[in-house]
SEDO-849501 format. One line per field, with one value per residue (C-alpha): x, y negated, z; residue in one letter. Coordinates in Angstrom, 3 decimals, decimal comma. Layout:
px = [X  ...]
py = [Y  ...]
pz = [Z  ...]
residuo = [A  ...]
END
This chain:
px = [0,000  1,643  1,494  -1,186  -3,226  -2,434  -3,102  -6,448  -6,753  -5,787  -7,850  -11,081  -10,688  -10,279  -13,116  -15,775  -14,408  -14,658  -18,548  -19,492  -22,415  -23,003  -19,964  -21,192  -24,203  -22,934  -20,077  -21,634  -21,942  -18,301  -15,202  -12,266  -8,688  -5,714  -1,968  1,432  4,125  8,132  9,407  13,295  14,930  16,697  13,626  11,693  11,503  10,298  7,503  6,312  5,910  4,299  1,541  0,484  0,452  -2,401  -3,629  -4,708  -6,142  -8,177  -9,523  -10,352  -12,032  -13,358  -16,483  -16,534  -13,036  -13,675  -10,461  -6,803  -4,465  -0,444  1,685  5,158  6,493  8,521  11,706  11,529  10,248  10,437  7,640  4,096  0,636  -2,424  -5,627  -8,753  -11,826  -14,605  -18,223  -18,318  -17,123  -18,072  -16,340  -13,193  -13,330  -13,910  -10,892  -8,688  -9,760  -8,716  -5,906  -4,560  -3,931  -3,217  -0,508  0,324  0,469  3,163  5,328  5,758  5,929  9,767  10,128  7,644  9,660  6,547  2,785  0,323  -3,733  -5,594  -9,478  -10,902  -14,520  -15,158  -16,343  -16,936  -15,310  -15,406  -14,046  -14,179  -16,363  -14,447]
py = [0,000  -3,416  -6,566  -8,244  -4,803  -4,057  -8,253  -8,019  -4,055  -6,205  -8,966  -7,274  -5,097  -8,453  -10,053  -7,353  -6,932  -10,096  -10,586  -7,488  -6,513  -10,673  -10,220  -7,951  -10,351  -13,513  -12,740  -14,993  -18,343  -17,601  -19,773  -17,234  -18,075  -16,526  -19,013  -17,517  -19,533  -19,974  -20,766  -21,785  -18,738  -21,636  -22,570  -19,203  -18,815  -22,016  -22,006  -18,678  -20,323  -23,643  -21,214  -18,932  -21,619  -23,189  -20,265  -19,711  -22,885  -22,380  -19,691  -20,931  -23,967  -23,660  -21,250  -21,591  -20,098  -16,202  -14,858  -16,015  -13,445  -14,521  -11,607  -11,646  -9,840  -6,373  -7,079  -10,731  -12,520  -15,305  -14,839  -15,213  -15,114  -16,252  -14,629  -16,930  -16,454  -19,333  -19,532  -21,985  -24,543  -27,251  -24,901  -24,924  -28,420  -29,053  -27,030  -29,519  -32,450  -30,746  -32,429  -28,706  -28,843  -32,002  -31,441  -28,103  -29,552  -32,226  -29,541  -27,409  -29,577  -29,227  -26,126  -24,564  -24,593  -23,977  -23,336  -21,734  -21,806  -19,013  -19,460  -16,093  -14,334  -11,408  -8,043  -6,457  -6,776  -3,617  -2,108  0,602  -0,702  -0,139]
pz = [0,000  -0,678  1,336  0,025  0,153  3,423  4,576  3,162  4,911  8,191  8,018  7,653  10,554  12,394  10,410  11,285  14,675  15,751  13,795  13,649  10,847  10,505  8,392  5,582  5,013  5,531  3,391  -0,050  2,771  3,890  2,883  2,057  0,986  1,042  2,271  0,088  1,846  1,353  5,037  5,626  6,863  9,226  10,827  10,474  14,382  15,036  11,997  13,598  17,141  15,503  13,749  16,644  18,685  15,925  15,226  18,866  18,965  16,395  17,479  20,479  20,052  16,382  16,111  12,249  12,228  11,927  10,906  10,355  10,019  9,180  8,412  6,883  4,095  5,806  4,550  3,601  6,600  4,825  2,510  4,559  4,089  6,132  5,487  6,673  6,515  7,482  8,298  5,815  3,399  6,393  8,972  6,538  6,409  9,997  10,483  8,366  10,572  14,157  15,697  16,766  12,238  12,240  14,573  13,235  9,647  10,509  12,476  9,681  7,207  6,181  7,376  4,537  0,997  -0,979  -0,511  -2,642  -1,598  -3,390  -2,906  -2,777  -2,633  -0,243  -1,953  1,656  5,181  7,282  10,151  13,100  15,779  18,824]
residuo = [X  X  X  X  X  X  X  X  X  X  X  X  X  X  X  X  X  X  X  X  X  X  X  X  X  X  X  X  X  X  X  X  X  X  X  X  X  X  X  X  X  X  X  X  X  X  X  X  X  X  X  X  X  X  X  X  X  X  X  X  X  X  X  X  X  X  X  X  X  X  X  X  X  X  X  X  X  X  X  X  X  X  X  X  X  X  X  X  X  X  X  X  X  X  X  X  X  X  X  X  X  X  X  X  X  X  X  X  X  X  X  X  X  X  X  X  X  X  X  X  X  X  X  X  X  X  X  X  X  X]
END
């Protein structure tokens, strides 16, 4: 299974774990995208501190955040990619305007050598219920 199999594998066990059934029919309302980013292998450490730490805030205070899920390439640690899934376009957007990204987006600013955003459109999140 590659990376990008095995992110999307990942992030739908966290998706339908965290919403349970909602997930399956919500899934047309849902804003999805998928993050391919370059970090500098100097400041690789410190990028992976800056985005759990934003990560966990989202999480926490944003209830239109459903899923974010950053894994690293095995191998090239370098290469990431953040899965995210939102209630909506609104909750996507709400998201942008949090200080916790706000702050987030100006910490990792030079550290990220390139960014890609790849809009995407769920075919079907499932998972094991616990």
């Amino acid at each position: 299974m590659t990376a990008p199999q095995l992110l999307v594998l990942g992030a739908s066990v966290l998706a339908a774990a965290l919403a349970g059934g909602a997930v399956a029919q919500q899934a047309d309302e849902q804003y999805v995208q998928v993050a391919e980013i370059e970090v500098d292998p100097v400041q690789l450490d410190a990028y992976r501190a800056a985005v759990q730490e934003q990560i966990d805030a989202a999480i926490r205070n944003e209830p239109g955040v459903l899923v974010l899920y950053a894994v690293s390439e095995k191998g090239n640690p370098t290469h990431v990619k953040v899965f995210e899934i939102y209630r909506d376009r609104s909750a996507y957007e709400a998201h942008l305007g949090s200080d916790h990204f706000k702050k987030s987006k100006t910490t990792v600013e030079k550290m990220v050598k390139s960014l890609k955003l790849i809009q995407a459109s769920p075919i079907m999140l499932g998972a094991q219920s616990k």
